[in-house]
C-alpha positions as CSV (number, residue, x, y, z in Angstrom):
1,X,122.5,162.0,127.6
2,X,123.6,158.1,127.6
3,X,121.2,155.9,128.9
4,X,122.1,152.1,130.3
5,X,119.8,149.3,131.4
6,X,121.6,148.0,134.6
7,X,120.4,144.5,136.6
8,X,121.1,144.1,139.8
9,X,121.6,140.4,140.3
10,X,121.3,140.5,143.8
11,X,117.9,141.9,143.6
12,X,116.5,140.0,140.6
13,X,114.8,136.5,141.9
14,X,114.4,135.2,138.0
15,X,111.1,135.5,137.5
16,X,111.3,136.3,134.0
17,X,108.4,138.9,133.8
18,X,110.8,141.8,132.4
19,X,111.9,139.2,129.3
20,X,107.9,138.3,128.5
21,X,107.4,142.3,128.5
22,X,110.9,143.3,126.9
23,X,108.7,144.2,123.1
24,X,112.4,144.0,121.5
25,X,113.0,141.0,123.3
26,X,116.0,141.8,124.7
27,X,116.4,140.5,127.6
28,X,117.3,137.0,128.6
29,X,117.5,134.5,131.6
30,X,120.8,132.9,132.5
31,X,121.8,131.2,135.5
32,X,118.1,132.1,136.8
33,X,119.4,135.6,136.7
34,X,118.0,138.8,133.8
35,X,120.7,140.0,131.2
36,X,120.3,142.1,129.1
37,X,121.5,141.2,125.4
38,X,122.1,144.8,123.8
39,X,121.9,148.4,125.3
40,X,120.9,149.2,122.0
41,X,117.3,149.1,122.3
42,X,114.5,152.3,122.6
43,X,115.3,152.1,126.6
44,X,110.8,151.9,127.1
45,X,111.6,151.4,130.6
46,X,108.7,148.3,130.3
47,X,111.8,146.3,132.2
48,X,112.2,148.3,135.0
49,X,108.5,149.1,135.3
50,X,107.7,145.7,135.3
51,X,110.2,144.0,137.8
52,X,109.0,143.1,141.5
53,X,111.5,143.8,142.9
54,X,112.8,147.2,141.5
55,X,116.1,145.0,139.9
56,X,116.2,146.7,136.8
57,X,117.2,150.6,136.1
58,X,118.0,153.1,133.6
59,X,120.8,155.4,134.2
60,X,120.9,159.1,132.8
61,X,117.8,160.4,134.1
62,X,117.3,163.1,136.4
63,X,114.5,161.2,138.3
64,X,114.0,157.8,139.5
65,X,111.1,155.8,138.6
66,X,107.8,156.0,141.1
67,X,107.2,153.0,142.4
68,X,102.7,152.5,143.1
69,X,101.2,149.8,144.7
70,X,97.7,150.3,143.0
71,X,97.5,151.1,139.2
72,X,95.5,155.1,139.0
73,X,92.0,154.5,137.7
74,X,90.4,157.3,135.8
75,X,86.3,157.6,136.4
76,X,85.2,156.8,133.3
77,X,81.9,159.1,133.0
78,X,83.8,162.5,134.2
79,X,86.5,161.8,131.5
80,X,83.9,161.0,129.2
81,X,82.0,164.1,130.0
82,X,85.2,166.4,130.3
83,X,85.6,165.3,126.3
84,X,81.9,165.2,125.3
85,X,81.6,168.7,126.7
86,X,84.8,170.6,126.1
87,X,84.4,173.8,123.8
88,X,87.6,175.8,122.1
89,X,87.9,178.9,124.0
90,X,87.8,182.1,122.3
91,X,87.2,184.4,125.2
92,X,89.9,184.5,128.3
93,X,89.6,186.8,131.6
94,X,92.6,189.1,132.6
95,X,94.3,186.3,134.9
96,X,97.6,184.8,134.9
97,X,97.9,181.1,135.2
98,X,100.1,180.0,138.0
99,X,103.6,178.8,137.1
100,X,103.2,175.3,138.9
101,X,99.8,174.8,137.0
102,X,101.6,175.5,133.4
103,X,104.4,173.0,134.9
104,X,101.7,170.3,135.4
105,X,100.3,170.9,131.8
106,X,103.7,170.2,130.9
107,X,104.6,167.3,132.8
108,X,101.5,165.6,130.6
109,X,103.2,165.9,127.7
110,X,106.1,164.9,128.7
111,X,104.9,161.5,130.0
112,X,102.9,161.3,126.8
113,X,104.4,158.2,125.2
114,X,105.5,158.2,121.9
115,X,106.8,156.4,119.1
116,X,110.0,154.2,119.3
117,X,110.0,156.1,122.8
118,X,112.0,158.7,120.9
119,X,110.8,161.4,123.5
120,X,111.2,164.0,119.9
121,X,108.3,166.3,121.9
122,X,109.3,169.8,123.1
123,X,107.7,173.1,124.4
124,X,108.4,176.8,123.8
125,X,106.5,178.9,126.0
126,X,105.4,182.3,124.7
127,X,104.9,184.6,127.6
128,X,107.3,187.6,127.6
129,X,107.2,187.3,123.6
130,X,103.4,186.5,123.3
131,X,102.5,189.7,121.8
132,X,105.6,189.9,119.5
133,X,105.3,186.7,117.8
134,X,101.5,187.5,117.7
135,X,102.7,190.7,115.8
136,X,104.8,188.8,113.6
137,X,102.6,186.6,112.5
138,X,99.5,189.0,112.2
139,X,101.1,190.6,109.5
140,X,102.6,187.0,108.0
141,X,99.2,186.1,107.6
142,X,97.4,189.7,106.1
143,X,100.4,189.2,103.4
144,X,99.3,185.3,102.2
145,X,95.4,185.5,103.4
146,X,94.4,185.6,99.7
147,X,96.3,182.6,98.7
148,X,95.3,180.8,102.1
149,X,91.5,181.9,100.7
150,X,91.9,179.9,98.4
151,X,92.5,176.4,100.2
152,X,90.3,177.7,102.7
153,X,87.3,180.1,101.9
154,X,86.2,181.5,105.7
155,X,90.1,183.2,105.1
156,X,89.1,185.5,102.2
157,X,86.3,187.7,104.7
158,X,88.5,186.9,107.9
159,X,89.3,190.3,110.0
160,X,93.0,189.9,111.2
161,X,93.3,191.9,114.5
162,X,95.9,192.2,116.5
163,X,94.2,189.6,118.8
164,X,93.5,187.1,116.0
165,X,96.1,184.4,117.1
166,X,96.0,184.4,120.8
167,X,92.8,186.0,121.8
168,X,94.1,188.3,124.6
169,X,94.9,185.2,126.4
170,X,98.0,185.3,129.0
171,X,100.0,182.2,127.6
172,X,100.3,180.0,124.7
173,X,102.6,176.5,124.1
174,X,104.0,176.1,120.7
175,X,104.3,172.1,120.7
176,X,107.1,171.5,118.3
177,X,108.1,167.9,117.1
178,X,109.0,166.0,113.4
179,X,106.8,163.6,114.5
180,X,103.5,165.0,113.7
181,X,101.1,162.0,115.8
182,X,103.8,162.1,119.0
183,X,103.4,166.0,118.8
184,X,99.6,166.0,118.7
185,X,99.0,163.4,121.3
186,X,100.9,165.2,123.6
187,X,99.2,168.1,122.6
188,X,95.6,166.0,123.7
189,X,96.7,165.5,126.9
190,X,97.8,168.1,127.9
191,X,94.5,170.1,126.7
192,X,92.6,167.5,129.3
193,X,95.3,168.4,131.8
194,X,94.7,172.2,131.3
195,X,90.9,172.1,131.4
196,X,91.1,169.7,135.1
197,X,92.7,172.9,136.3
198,X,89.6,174.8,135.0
199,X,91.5,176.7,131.7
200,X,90.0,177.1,128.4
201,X,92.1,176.1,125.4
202,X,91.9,176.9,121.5
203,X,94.0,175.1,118.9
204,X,95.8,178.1,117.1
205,X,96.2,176.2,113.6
206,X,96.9,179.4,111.8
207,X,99.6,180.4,113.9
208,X,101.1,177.2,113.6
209,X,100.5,177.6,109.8
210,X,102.5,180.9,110.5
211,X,105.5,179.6,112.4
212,X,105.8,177.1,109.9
213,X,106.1,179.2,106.9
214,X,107.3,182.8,108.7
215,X,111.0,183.0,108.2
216,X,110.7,185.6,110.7
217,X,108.6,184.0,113.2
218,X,111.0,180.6,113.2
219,X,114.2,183.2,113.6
220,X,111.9,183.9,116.9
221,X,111.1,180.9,118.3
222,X,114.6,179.1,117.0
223,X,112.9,176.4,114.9
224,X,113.5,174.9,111.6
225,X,110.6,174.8,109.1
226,X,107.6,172.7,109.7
227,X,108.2,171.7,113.3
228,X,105.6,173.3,114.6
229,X,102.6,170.3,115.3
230,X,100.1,172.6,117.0
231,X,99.6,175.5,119.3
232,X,97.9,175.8,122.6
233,X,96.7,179.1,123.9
234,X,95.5,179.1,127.5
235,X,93.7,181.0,129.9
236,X,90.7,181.5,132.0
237,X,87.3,180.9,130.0
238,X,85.6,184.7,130.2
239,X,82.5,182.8,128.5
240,X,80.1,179.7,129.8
241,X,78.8,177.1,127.3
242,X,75.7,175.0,128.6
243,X,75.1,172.7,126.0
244,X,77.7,170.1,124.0
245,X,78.5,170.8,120.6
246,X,76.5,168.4,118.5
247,X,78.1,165.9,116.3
248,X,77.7,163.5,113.4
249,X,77.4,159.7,113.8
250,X,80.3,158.3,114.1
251,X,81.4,156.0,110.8
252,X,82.4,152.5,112.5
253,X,83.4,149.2,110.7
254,X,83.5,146.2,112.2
255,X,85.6,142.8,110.7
């Protein structure tokens, strides 16, 4: 859909904030009044977010901007914790996961910025077909486990079960993108999302590996090779951790 930066001249008192913010710089101040120079910019929104007095908007969209009068702080130690203490999940109850919750998890990515602001991130939910892309890519993967052992040695003596992909869990999100950085960083925020709601997640990199190279499994999920960035599978942690996984030092330059 088209989008167009619009100025209501009325509204805008000239206080130039959205032309120091604009990072294409495209925006100017005429007559004590914003115009913009070009509509053919990455449309960041950093102009309409940034105006006091709500002069500047960006057509197209199926929601208006939310206007807050204090920025949202985030406590610093839970956060911390929540990432210090987070364990991939390998072991999920026998409980759905509410439709808003999945929604929510969602919504993260979606607000996720990313690159150019080219918004290239999208979801495909496997619910209904959980178990027959599982089963498609079970036996993808028992055909090319040798080969795979050889890039990676745990493959060679890896038992491929039915379960091996998703774990019995009730849902998984196949994040798809060509953008391999905007795909993942969705794909971390939204794991933070799903664990405030009290969900385990594991990182289903063979799958991914599976959709990628599974003729089969891309006919499935209507994909084109290699768009596949990660997988998350989700569900109820069915096992307690009570100790953080330990770590190497981290290597840090400073200059």
């Amino acid at each position: 859909m088209e989008h167009l930066i619009k100025v209501d001249k009325d509204k805008c008192i000239g206080c130039k904030m959205c032309d120091k913010d604009c990072p294409m710089l495209n925006i100017k101040i005429e007559n004590k009044k914003a115009d913009i120079k070009s509509q053919d910019c990455i449309k960041c929104g950093h102009c309409t977010a940034v105006c006091p007095k709500g002069a500047i908007s960006i057509s197209g969209y199926s929601e208006a901007p939310v206007e807050i009068k204090e920025q949202p702080k985030v406590d610093s130690e839970k956060l911390y914790n929540a990432i210090k203490f987070r364990r991939t999940i390998r072991h999920f109850k026998k409980e759905d996961i509410d439709r808003e919750v999945i929604d929510k998890i969602l919504e993260v990515g979606r607000y996720t910025p990313t690159a150019k602001n080219d918004q290239d991130v999208s979801y495909i939910i496997l619910d209904n077909k959980l178990k027959e892309a599982e089963s498609i890519a079970v036996k993808f993967f028992k055909k090319i486990q040798p080969f795979v052992g050889i890039f990676y040695k745990p493959a060679k003596t890896m038992e491929i079960d039915e379960d091996f992909f998703f774990k019995k869990a009730p849902i998984a999100i196949v994040v798809v993108s060509k953008n391999k950085i905007n795909g993942s960083l969705a794909a971390s925020n939204m794991t933070l999302m799903a664990e405030s709601y009290g969900l385990g997640v594991l990182y289903s990199g063979f799958f991914s590996v599976a959709a990628n190279k599974s003729r089969a499994l891309r006919k499935l999920l209507g994909i084109k090779k290699s768009e596949v960035v990660t997988t998350l599978v989700l569900g109820y942690p069915n096992v307690r951790y009570y100790r953080n996984a330990q770590k190497e030092d981290a290597k840090v330059k400073y200059m």
